[in-house]
MARGU-783963 format. One record per residue (C-alpha): x, y, z; residue in one letter. Coordinates in steps of 0.25 Angstrom, whole numbers, plus 5000, padded with zeros to 4 digits. Example, Ala and Ser with C-alpha at 12.3 -4.5 7.8 and 13.67 -1.06 7.14 Angstrom:
! residues 2
5049, 4982, 5031, A
5055, 4996, 5029, S
//
This chain:
! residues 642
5319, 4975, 5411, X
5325, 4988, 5407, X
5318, 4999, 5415, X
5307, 5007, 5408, X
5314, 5020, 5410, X
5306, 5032, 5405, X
5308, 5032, 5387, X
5310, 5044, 5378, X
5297, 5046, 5373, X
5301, 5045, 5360, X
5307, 5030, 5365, X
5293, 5027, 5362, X
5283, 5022, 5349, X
5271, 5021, 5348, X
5260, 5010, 5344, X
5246, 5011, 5342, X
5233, 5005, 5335, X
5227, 5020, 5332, X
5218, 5017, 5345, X
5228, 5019, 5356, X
5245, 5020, 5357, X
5256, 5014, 5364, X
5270, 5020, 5366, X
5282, 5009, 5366, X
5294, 5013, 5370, X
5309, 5009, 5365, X
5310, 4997, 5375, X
5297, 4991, 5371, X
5288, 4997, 5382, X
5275, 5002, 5380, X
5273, 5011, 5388, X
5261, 5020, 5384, X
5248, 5012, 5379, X
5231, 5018, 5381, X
5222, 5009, 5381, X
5212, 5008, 5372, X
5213, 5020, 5366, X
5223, 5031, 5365, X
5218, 5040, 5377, X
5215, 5029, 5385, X
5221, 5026, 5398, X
5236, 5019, 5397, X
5238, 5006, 5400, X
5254, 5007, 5399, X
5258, 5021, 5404, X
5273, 5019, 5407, X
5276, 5031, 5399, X
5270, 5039, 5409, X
5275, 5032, 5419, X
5283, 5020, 5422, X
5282, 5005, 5419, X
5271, 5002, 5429, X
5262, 5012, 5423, X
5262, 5001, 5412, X
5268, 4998, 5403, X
5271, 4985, 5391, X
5286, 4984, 5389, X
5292, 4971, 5379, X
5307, 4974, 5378, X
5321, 4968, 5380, X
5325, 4965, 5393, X
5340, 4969, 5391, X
5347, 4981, 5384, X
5342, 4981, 5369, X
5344, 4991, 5356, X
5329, 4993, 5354, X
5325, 4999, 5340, X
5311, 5001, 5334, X
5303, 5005, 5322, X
5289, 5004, 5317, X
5284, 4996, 5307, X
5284, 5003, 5294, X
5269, 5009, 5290, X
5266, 5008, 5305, X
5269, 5011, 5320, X
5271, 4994, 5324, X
5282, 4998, 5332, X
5295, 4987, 5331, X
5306, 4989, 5341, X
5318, 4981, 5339, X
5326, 4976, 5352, X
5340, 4973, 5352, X
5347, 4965, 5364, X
5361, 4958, 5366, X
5353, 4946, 5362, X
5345, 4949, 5351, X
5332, 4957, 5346, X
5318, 4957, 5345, X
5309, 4966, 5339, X
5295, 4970, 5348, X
5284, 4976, 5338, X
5272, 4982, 5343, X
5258, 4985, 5338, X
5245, 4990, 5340, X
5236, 4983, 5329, X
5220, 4992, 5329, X
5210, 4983, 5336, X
5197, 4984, 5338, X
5192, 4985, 5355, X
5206, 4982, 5358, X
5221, 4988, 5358, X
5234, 4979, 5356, X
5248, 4981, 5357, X
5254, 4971, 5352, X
5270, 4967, 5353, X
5276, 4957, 5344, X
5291, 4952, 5347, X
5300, 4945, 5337, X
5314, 4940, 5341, X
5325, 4946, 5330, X
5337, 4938, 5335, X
5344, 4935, 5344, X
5334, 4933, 5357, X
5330, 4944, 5366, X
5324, 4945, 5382, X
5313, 4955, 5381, X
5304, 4958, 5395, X
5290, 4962, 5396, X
5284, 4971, 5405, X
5268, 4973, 5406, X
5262, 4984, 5415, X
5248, 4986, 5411, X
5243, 4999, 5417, X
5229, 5005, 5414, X
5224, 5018, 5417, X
5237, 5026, 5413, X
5246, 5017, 5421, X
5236, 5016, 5436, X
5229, 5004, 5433, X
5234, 4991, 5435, X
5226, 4978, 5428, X
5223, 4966, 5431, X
5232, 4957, 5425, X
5229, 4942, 5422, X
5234, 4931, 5415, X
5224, 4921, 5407, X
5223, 4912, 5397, X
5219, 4916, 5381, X
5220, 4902, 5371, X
5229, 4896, 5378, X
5239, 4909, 5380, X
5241, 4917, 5391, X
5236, 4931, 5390, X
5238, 4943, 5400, X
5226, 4951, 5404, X
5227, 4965, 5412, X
5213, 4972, 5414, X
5209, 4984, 5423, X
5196, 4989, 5421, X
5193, 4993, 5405, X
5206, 4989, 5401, X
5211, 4976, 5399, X
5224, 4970, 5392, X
5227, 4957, 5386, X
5242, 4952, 5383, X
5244, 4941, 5374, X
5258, 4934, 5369, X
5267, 4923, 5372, X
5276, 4931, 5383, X
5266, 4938, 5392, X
5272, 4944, 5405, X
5268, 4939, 5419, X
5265, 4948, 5431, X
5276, 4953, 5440, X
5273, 4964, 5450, X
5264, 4974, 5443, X
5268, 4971, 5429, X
5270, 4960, 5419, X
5284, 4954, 5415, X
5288, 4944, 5405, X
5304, 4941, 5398, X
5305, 4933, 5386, X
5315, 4931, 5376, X
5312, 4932, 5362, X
5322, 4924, 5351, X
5323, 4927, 5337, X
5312, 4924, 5330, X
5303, 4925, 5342, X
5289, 4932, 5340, X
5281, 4936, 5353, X
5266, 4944, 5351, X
5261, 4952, 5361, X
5247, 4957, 5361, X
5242, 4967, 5375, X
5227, 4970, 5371, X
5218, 4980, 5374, X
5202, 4978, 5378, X
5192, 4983, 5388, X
5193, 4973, 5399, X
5177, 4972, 5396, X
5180, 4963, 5385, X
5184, 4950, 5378, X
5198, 4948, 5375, X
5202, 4955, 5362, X
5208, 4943, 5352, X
5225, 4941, 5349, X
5229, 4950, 5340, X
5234, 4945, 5327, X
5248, 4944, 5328, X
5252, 4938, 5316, X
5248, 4951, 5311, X
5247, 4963, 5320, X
5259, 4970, 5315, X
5257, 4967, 5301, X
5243, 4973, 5303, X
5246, 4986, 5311, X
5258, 4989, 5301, X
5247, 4987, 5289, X
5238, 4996, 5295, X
5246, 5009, 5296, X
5255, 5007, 5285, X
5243, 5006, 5275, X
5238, 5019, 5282, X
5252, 5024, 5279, X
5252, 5020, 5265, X
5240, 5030, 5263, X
5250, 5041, 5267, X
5254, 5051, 5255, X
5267, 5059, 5259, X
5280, 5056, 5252, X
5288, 5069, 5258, X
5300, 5069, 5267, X
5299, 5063, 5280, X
5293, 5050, 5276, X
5294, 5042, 5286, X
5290, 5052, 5297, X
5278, 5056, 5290, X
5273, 5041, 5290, X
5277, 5039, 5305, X
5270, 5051, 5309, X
5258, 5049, 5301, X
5256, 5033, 5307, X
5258, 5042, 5320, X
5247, 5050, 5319, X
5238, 5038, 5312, X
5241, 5031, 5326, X
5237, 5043, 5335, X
5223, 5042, 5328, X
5213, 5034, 5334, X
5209, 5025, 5322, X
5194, 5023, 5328, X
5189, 5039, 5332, X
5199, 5047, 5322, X
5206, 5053, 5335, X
5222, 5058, 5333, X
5229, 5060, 5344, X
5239, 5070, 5348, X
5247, 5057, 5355, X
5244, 5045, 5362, X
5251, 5047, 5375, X
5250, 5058, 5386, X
5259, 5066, 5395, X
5271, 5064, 5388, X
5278, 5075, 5394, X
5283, 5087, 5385, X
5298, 5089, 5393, X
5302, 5079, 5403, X
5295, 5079, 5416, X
5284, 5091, 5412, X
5271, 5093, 5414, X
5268, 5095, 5400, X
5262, 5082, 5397, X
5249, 5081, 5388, X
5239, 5070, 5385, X
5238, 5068, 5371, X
5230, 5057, 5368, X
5219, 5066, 5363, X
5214, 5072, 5349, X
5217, 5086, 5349, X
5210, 5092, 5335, X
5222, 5099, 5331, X
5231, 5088, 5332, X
5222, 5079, 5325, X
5220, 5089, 5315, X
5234, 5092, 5314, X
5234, 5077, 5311, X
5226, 5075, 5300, X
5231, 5086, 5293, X
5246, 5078, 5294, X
5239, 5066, 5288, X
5232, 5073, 5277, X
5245, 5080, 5273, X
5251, 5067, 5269, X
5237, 5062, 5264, X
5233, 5054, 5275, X
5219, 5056, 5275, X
5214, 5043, 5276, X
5204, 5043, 5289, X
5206, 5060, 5291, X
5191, 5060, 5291, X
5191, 5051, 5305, X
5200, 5061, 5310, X
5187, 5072, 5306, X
5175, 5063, 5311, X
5183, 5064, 5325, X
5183, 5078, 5325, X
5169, 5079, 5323, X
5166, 5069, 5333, X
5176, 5075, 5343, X
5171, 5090, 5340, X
5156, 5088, 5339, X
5147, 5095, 5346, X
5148, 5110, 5351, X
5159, 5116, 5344, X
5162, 5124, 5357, X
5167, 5112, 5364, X
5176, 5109, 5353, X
5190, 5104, 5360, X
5204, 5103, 5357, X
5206, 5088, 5359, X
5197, 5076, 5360, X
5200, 5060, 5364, X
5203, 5052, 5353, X
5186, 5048, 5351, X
5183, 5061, 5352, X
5180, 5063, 5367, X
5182, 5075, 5377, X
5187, 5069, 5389, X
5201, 5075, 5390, X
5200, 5078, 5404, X
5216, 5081, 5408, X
5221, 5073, 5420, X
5234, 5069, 5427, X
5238, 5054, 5431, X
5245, 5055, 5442, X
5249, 5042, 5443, X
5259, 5043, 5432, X
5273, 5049, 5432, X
5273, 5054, 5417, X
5284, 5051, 5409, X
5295, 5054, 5414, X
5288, 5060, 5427, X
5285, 5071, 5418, X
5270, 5075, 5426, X
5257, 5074, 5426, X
5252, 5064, 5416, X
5239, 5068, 5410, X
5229, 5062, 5402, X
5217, 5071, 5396, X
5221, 5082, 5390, X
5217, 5097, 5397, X
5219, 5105, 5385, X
5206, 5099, 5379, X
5198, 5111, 5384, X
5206, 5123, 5377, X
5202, 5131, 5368, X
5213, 5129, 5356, X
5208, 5138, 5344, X
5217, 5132, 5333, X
5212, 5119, 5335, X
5200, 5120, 5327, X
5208, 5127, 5317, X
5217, 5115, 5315, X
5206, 5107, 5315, X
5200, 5115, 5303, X
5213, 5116, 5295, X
5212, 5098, 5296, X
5197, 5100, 5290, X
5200, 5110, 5279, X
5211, 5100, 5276, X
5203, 5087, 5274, X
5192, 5096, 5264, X
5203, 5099, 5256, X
5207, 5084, 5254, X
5191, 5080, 5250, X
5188, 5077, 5265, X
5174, 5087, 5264, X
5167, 5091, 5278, X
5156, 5083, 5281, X
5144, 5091, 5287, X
5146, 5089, 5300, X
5162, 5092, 5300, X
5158, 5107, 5293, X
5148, 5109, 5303, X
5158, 5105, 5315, X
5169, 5115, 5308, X
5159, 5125, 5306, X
5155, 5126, 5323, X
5168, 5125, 5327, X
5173, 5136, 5316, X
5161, 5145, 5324, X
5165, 5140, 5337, X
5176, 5145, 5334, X
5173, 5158, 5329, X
5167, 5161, 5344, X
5179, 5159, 5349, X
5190, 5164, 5340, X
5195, 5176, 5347, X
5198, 5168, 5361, X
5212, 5163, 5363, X
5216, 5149, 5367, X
5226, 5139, 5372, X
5232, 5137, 5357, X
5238, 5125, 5350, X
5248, 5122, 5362, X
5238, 5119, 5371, X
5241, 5129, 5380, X
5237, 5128, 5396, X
5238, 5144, 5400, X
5231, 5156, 5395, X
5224, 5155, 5382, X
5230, 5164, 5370, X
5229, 5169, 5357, X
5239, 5158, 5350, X
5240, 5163, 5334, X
5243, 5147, 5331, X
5228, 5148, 5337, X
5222, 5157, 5331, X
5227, 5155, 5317, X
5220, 5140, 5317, X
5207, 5148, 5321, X
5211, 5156, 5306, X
5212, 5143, 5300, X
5200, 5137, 5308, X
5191, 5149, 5300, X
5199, 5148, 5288, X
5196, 5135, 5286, X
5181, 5136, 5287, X
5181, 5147, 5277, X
5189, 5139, 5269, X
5179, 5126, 5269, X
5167, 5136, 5266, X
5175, 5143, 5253, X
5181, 5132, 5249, X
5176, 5116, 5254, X
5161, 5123, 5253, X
5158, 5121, 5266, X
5145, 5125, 5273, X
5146, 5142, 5280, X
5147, 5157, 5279, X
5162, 5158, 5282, X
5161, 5172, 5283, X
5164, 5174, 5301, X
5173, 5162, 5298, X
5182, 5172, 5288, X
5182, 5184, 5298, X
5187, 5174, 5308, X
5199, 5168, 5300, X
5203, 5182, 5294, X
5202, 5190, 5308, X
5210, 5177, 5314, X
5221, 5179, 5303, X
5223, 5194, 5305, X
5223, 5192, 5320, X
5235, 5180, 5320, X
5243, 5188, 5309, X
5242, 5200, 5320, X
5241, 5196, 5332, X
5248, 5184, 5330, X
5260, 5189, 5325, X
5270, 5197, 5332, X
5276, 5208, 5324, X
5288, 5210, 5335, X
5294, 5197, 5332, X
5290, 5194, 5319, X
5281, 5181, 5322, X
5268, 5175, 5327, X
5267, 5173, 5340, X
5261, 5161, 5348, X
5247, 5172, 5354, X
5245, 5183, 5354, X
5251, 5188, 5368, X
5262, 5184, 5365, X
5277, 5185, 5355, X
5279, 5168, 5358, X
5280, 5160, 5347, X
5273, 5145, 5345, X
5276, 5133, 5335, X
5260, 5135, 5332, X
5264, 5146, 5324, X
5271, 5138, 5314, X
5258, 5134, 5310, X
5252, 5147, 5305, X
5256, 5143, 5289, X
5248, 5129, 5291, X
5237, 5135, 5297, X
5238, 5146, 5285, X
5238, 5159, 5292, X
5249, 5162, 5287, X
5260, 5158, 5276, X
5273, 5151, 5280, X
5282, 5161, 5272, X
5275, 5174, 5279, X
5285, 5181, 5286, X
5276, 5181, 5301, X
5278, 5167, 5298, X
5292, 5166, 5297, X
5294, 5174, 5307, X
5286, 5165, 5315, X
5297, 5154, 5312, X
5308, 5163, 5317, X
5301, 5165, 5330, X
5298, 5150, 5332, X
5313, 5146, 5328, X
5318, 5157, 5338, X
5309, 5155, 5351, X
5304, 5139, 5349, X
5315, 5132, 5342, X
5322, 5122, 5350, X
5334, 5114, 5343, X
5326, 5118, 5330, X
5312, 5114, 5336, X
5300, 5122, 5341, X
5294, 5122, 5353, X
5278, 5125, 5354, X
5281, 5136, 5360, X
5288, 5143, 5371, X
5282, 5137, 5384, X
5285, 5149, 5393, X
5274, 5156, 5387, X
5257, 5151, 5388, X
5258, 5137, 5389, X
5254, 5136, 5404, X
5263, 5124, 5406, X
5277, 5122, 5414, X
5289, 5119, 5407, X
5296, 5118, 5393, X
5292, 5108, 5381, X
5301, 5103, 5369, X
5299, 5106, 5356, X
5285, 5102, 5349, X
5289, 5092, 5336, X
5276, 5098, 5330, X
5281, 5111, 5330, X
5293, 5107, 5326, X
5286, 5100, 5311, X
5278, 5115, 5313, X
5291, 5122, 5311, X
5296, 5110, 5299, X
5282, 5116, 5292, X
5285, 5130, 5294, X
5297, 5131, 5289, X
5293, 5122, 5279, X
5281, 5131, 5273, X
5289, 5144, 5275, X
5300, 5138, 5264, X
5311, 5135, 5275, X
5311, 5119, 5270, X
5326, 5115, 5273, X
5322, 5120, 5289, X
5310, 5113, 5289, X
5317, 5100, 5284, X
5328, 5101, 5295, X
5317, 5102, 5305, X
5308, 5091, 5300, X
5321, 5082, 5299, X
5325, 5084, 5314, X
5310, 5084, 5320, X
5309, 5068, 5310, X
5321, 5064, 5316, X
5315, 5068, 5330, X
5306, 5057, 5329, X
5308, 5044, 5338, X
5313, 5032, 5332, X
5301, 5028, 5327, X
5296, 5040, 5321, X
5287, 5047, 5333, X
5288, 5061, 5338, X
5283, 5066, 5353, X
5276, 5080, 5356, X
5290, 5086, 5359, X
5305, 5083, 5357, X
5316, 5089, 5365, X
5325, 5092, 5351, X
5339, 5092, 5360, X
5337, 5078, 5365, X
5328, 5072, 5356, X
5317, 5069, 5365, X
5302, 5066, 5365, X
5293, 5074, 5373, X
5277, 5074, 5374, X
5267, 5064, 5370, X
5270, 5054, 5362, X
5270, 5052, 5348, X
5262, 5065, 5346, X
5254, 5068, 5334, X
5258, 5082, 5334, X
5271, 5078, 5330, X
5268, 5068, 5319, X
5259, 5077, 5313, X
5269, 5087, 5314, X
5278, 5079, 5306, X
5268, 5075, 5296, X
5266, 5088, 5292, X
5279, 5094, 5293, X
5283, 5084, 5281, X
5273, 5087, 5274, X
5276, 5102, 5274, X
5291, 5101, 5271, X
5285, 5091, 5258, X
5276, 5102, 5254, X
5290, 5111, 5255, X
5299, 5102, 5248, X
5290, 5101, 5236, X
5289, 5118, 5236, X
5304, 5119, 5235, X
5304, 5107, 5225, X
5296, 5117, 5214, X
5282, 5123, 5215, X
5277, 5114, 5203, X
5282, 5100, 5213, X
5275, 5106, 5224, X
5262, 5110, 5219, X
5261, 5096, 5212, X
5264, 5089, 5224, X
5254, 5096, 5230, X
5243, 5095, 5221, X
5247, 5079, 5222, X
5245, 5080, 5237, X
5231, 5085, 5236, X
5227, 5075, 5225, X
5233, 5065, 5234, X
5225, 5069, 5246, X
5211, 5070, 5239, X
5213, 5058, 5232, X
5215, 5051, 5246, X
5204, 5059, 5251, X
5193, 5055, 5240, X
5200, 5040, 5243, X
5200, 5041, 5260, X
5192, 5051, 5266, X
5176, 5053, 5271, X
5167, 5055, 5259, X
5161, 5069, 5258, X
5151, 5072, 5270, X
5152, 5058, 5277, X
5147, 5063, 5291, X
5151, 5056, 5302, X
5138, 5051, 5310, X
5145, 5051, 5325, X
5146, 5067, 5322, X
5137, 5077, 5327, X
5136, 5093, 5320, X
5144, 5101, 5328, X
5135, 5113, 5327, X
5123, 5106, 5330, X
5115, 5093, 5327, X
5113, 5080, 5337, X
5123, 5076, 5345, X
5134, 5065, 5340, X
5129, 5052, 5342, X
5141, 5042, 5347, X
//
């Protein structure tokens, strides 16, 4: 068999059922798989590792061309391999169960006749824990059963490997016409045997399910095809059960070859998910927006002073950060952590993204319900205790707090939003401290946030750096894209960030904490595609958005970070930050082809765009003050019950 050295991370694609993820790479090994649930521990953790950390590989056993493309109107994943001999095509799935996960691996012979090997290494417990494996009998059929603990697999299919040293091995050969199912199935070890899936039509029905979600999508701008790729992307990286988004479904991808920057994201940062949302609405995917919003409440409720950053995927708290010494990292690149220590910061703009995502979904017909105002409401007055204290800003920074300007103009556009749904949606309040805060905020970050000796805002207060946050300021509102600081903003960034045309975060000599460099980040790089976008620079922001598309892997996904000169991708894996990104960038550079097509076109297409998504709204969304019973009131009432 063809050793499993280390893949590109973008040699990967990525399959799921919207309750967990794997990650298959290019020689049909998947390498990354958490069972039953996205945070879960891995049961195949190769990519942080090696193959005995476990690990499900299907692929040729000689040298072969190996091509691969997913399904149209889904992420069934089709790899195509091409030997001396022949080809066969090897498509995988993860069809939605109910108790249970499947991966499921259908094989057809093309021509010609192909030898393909199978290596199984089943793994639990991030790679440590070794099952028990047996072999037994199901209706006549063999079956192979690995259980340790809670955990338990079951393989079905006609070519199941046998046990040699610590793994499982197998070759057969597959002729034209040839059609070999595979099914390895989840269950806690506790209870009976989950049935066969169908096979006839698994594929069929997983396609079915996210294309006729797709078909709900309203976008017809530039960048199609990478709009719809992006969007299933972050429909797969939302836990179809709680309402959850991840930030990604792996950890500790590392962010430069062999660094220590390596991350779990497997959790629901509110500012991601918000972000999110915000990129479904703006192509009027709203369907199921208001799960998104019953999460929050259930994530958020109680004392608005314990308010966090991030939350699992259900809404819990545990994200104790630790390191697992047992695996190498990809690539060696060290320690691997699961949990997440940034939980505990203090992070000021988060709540202002989260009440730019709310103000959002009012103005598309989804009204507050009682118990959302009054969660706004605490953590607005929370907030307003706390508003002139610095904090670790948007980046996530591990040294000394500061005062970011990206932070605290989402503090402006938390307030400004709750004046806003007083004056004008009729919600409940005296907004009257509210508006000394927003207009004290304002003042404060058009001073002190700006630095008059070079022209530009500047990443805090202490400081004349400039951060790729900063592009953000026209979104958020604070400031217009055309206003010279602005623009003089972009200057700064082109100058001190820009690497072969794309941003960094930021300069990571500065207040970061950490050793060592990072590569550009694709989010800023769809950040500076909007700004230039909105400040009238549309030929720029379509160069850009051209080169950042044609970044993405070969089937369309996009990493944290890519190193431009090569090519590569670096950081968790595919990351929602990204996708979002991209969304959103097309979206803008839509809104700017129809301004310089004539003011009358645009102002059309923009009144059909808000027909469009109230009309989907009345036709979708939560009626008018539906409560969510699990909820309790933030500022007060009994407990939650759950």
């Amino acid at each position: 068999m063809p050793n499993h050295d280390t893949l590109a991370i973008e040699d990967y694609a990525l399959i799921g059922d919207r309750t967990t993820a794997a990650l298959v790479g290019r020689n049909g090994s998947i390498d990354w798989l958490c069972l039953p649930h996205f945070d879960s521990p891995a049961c195949f953790a190769a990519l942080l590792g090696g193959p005995e950390h476990g690990h499900w590989r299907i692929g040729p056993s000689t040298e072969a061309n190996s091509t691969r493309r997913y399904l149209p109107g889904s992420l069934v994943l089709e790899t195509t391999h091409e030997t001396a001999t022949g080809s066969v095509t090897v498509t995988d799935a993860m069809p939605t169960g109910d108790d249970r996960a499947d991966v499921v691996r259908i094989i057809e012979g093309v021509a010609g006749e192909v030898e393909l090997e199978q290596e199984l290494v089943v793994r639990f417990g991030y790679g440590s824990v070794p099952p028990w494996f047996r072999r037994l009998q199901e209706d006549g059929k063999d079956i192979l059963v690995a259980i340790a603990g809670p955990d338990r697999l079951v393989l079905r299919g006609p070519e199941l490997p046998r046990a040699d040293g610590h793994r499982h091995r197998s070759s057969f050969t597959v002729r034209e016409g040839d059609r070999i199912v595979l099914d390895l199935c989840w269950r806690h070890s506790w209870r009976p045997f989950a049935g066969p899936v169908g096979e006839s039509e698994i594929v069929e029905t997983t396609v079915a399910e996210s294309a006729e979600w797709l078909r709900e999508l309203d976008y017809e701008g530039p960048y199609l095809e990478a709009v719809q790729t992006s969007v299933l992307v972050l429909r797969s990286l939302t836990d179809g059960v709680t309402g959850g988004i991840l930030a990604a479904p792996t950890t500790s991808l590392p962010e430069t070859p062999g660094g220590e920057r390596n991350w779990d994201y497997r959790f629901t940062w509110l500012r991601d998910a918000s972000l999110t949302v915000d990129a479904m609405l703006a192509v009027r995917l709203s369907e199921k927006v208001d799960l998104w919003r019953n999460w929050l409440l259930r994530a958020i409720a109680g004392d608005p002073q314990d308010m966090r950053i991030m939350y699992q995927r259900d809404g819990g708290r545990d994200l104790l950060e630790r390191e697992l010494d047992h695996l190498p990292g990809y690539g060696g690149a060290s320690p691997v952590r699961i949990g997440n220590g940034a939980a505990g910061q203090r992070q000021h703009d988060v709540l202002g993204q989260v009440m730019l995502t709310l103000q959002r979904l009012r103005s598309i017909g989804l009204d507050d319900t009682q118990d959302s105002w009054r969660m706004q409401r605490a953590l607005l007055g929370e907030l307003a205790t706390h508003w002139e204290e610095p904090d670790q800003g948007l980046w996530e920074m591990r040294g000394e707090p500061h005062f970011f300007t990206h932070s605290r103009a989402m503090m402006w556009a938390a307030f400004d939003c709750g004046v806003r749904a007083i004056e004008e949606d009729g919600c409940e309040g005296d907004p009257t401290h509210w508006i000394e805060l927003r207009d004290a905020l304002r003042e404060e970050v058009l001073t002190r946030g700006f630095d008059e000796s070079t022209g530009s805002f500047r990443q805090h207060y202490g400081t004349s750096e400039v951060d790729a946050s900063l592009l953000q300021l026209p979104t958020i509102g604070i400031v217009e894209a055309t206003d010279p600081r602005f623009l003089g903003t972009i200057a700064r960034i082109e100058q001190d960030l820009l690497v072969e045309g794309i941003p960094l975060r930021y300069r990571t000599t500065g207040v970061d904490g950490l050793r060592g460099h990072e590569f550009p980040f694709v989010l800023c790089g769809f950040w500076l595609v909007t700004a230039y976008a909105q400040a009238g620079r549309l030929d720029e922001a379509e160069r850009l958005m051209e080169r950042l598309v044609s970044m993405r892997n070969d089937v369309g996904l996009l990493a944290e970070e890519i190193d431009p000169a090569t090519g590569r991708h670096w950081g968790n894996f595919p990351q929602a930050f990204s996708h979002l990104g991209l969304v959103l960038a097309a979206t803008e550079i839509a809104k700017a082809q129809q301004a310089a097509a004539g003011p009358a076109q645009a102002e059309s297409a923009e009144q059909e765009q808000q027909d469009a998504e109230r009309e989907q709204a009345d036709a979708t969304l939560t009626e008018p003050g539906e409560t969510d019973p699990a909820v309790a009131p933030p500022d007060g009432g009994d407990a939650p019950q759950r």
